[in-house]
Backbone bond lengths (Angstrom), bond angles and torsions (degrees), N, CA, C in turn:
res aa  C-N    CA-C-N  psi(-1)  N-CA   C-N-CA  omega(-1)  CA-C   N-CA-C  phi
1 X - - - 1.431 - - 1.528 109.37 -
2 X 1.229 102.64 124.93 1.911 106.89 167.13 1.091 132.87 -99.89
3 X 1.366 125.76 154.20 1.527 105.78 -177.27 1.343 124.32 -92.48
4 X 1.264 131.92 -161.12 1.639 129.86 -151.56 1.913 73.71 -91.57
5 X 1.822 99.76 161.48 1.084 120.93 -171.05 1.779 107.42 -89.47
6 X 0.616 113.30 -30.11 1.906 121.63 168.79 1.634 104.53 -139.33
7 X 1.861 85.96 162.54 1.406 79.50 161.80 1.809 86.24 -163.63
8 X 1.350 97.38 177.39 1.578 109.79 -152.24 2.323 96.87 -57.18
9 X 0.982 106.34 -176.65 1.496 108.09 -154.73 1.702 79.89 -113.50
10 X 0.994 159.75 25.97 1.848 149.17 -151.47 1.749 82.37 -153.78
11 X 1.339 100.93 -59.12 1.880 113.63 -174.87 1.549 112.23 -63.58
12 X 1.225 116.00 -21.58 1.424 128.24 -161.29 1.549 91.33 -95.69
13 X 1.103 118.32 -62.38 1.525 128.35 -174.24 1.539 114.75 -53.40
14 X 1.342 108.03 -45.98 1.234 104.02 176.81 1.819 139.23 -80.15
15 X 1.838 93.19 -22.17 1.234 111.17 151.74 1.722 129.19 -64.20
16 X 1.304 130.51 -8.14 0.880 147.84 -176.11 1.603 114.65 -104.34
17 X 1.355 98.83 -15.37 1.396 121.26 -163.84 1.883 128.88 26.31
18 X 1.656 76.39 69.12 1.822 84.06 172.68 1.471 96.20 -113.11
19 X 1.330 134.96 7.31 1.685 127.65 133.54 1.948 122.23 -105.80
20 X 0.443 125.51 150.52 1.732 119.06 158.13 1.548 112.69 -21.90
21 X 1.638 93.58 -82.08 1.583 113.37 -164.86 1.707 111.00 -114.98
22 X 1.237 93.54 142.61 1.383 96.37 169.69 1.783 129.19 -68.42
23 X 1.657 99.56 3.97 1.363 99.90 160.24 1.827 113.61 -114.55
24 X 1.419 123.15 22.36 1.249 125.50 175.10 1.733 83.40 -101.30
25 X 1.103 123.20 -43.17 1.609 136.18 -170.07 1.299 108.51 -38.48
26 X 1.596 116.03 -63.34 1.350 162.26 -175.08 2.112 96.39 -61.22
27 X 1.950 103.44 -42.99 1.485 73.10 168.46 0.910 137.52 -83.36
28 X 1.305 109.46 -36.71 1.563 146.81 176.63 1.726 90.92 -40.47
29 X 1.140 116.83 -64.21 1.924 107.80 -154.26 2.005 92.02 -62.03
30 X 1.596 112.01 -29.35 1.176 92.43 -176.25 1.602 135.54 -88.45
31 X 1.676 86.60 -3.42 1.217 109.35 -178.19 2.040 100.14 -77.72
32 X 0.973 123.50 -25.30 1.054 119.08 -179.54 2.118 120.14 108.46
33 X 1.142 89.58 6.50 1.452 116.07 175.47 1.617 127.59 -87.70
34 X 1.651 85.96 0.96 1.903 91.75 172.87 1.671 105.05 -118.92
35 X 0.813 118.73 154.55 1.650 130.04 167.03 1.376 118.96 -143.40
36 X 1.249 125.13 122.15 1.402 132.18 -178.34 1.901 108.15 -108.71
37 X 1.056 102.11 103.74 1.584 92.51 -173.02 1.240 120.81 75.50
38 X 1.575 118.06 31.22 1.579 120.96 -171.05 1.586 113.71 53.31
39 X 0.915 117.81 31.87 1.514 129.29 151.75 1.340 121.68 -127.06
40 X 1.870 113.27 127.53 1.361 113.85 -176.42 1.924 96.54 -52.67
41 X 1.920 99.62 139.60 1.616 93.55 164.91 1.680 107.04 -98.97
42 X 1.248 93.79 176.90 1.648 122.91 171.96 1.766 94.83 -88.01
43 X 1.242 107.63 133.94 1.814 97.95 136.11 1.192 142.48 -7.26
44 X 1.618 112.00 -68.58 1.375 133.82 179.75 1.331 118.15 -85.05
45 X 1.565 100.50 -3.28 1.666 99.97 177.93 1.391 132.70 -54.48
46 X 1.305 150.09 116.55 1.311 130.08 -176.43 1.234 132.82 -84.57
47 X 1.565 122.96 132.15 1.474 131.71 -160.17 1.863 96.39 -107.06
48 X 1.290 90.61 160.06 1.837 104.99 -177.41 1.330 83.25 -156.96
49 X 1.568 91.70 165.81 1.702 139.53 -173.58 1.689 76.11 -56.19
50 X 1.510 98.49 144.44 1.700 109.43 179.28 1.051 126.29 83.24
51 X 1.151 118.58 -36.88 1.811 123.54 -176.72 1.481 113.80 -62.70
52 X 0.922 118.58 103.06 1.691 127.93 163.92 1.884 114.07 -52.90
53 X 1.173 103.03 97.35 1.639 104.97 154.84 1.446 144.73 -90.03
54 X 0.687 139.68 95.12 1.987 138.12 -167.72 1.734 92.85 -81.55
55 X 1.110 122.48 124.12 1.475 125.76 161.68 1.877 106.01 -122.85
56 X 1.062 97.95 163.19 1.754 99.38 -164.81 1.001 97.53 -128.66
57 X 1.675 129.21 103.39 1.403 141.21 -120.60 1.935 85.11 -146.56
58 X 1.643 107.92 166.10 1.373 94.31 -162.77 1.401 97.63 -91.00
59 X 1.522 137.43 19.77 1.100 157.27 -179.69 1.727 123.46 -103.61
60 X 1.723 90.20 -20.48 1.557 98.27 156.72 1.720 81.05 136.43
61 X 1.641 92.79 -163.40 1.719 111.51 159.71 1.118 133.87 -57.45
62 X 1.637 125.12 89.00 1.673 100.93 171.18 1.243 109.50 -82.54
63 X 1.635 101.66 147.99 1.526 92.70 144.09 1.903 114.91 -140.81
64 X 1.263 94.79 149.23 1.247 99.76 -164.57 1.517 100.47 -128.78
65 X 1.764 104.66 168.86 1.532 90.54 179.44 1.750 90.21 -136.05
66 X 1.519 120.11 136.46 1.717 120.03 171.42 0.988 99.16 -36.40
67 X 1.620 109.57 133.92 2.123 102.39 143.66 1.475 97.58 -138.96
68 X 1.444 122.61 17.28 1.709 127.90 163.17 1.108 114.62 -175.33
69 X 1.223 122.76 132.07 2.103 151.00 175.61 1.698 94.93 -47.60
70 X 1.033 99.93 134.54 1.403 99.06 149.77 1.445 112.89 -178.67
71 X 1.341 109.29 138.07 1.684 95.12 -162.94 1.703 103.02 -124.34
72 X 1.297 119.82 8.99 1.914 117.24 162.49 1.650 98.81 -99.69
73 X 1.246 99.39 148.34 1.176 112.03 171.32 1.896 120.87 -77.30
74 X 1.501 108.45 125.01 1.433 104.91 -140.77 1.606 81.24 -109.36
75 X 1.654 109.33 -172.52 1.298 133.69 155.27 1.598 109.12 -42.56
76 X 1.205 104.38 154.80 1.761 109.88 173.67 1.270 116.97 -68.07
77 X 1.688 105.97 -47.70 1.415 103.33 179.25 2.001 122.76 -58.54
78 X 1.684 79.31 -36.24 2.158 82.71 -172.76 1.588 85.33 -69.51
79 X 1.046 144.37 -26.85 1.549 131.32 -146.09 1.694 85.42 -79.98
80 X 1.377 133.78 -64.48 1.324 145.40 -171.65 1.911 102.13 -46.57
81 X 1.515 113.98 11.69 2.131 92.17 -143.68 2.281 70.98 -118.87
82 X 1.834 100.94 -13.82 1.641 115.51 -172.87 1.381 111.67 -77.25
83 X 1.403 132.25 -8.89 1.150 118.30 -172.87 1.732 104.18 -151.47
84 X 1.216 120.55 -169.32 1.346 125.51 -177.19 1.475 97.93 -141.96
85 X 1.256 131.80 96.86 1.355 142.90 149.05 1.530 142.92 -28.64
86 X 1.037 105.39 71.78 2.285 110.80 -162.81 1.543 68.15 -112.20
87 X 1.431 125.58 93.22 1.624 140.25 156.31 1.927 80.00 -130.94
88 X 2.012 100.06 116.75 1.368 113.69 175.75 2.076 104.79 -66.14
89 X 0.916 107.43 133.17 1.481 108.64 160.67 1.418 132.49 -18.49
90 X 0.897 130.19 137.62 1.343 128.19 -171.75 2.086 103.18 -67.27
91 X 1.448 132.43 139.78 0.939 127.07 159.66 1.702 117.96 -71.41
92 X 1.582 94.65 140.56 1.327 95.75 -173.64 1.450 122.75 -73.37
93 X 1.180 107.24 147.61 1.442 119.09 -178.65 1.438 114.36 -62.72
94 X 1.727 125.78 110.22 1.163 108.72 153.63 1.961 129.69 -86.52
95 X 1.458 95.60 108.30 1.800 87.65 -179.81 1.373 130.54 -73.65
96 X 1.531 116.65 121.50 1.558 110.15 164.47 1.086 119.25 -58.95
97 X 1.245 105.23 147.98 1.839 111.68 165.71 1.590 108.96 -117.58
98 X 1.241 85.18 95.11 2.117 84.48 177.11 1.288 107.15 -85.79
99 X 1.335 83.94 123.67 2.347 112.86 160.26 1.485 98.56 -23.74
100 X 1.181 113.70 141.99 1.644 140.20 175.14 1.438 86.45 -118.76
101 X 0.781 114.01 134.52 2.169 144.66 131.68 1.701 96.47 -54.82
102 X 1.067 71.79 117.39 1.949 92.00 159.21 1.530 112.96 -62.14
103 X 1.272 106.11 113.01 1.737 102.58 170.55 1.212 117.50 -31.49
104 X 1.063 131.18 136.36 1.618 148.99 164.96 1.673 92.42 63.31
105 X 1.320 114.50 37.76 1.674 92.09 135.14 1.254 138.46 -113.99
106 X 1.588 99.47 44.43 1.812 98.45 172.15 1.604 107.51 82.61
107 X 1.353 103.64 177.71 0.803 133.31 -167.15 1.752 112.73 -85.60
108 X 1.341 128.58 129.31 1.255 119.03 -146.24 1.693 93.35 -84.46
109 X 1.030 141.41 170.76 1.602 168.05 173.96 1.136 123.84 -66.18
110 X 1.038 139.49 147.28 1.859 130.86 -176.40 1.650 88.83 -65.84
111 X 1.376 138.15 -24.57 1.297 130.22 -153.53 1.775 101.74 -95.27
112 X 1.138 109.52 -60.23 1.591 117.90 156.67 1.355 129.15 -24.28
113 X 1.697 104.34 -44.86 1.622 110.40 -172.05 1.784 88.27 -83.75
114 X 1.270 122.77 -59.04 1.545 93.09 166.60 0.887 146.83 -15.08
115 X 1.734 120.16 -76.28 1.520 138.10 176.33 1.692 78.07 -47.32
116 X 1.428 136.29 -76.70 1.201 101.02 -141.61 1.766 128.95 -66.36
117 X 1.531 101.64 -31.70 1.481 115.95 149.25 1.300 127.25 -16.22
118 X 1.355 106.57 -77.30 1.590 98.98 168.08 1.870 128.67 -69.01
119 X 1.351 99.69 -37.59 1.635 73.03 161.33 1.469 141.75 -85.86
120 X 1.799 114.84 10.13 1.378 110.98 139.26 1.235 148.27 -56.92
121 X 1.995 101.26 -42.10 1.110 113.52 149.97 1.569 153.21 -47.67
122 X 1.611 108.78 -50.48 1.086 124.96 -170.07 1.129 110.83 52.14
């Protein structure tokens, strides 16, 4: 038995779970935050085996590409077995290390709160 050949792009997304719900899914595609093939989708748009989607997830850019239909929302592991993942690596974090004041030296200086001013700013 095979499964249905498309299925809606909101239902697809959320079964795969690169949103929660299939009504955050549903905003997101209308919000303009889904693309199927470098075109913003609709909701109702229909996705197939192959179609490349980028959704802009609060985790960053995915992008994923179909490689199976499925329209109930499955296990995590089968959900991961539906698509092929080309989402680039996260860039690495460069960490600041902001200057500490030495305990008990007061209160910093009109000159101090500068220096530190600008290197919050940059």
């Amino acid at each position: 038995m095979t499964g249905p050949a498309t299925a809606r792009a909101d239902v697809w997304i959320s079964s795969v779970r690169l949103y929660k719900t299939r009504s955050i899914a549903s905003n997101e595609c209308k919000a303009g935050h889904v693309r199927i093939n470098g075109v913003k989708a609709k909701p109702a748009q229909p996705v197939k085996v192959g179609d490349r989607i980028e959704a802009l997830t609060e985790g960053g850019l995915r992008i994923v590409v179909v490689t199976k239909i499925i329209v109930k929302r499955v296990g995590a592991a089968i959900a991961v077995e539906c698509y092929d993942d080309h989402t680039p690596p996260p860039p690495k974090e460069e960490v600041a290390i902001m200057p500490r004041r030495d305990r008990g030296a007061g209160r910093p200086t009109k000159r101090d709160r500068r220096a530190l001013d600008r290197l919050r700013r940059r």
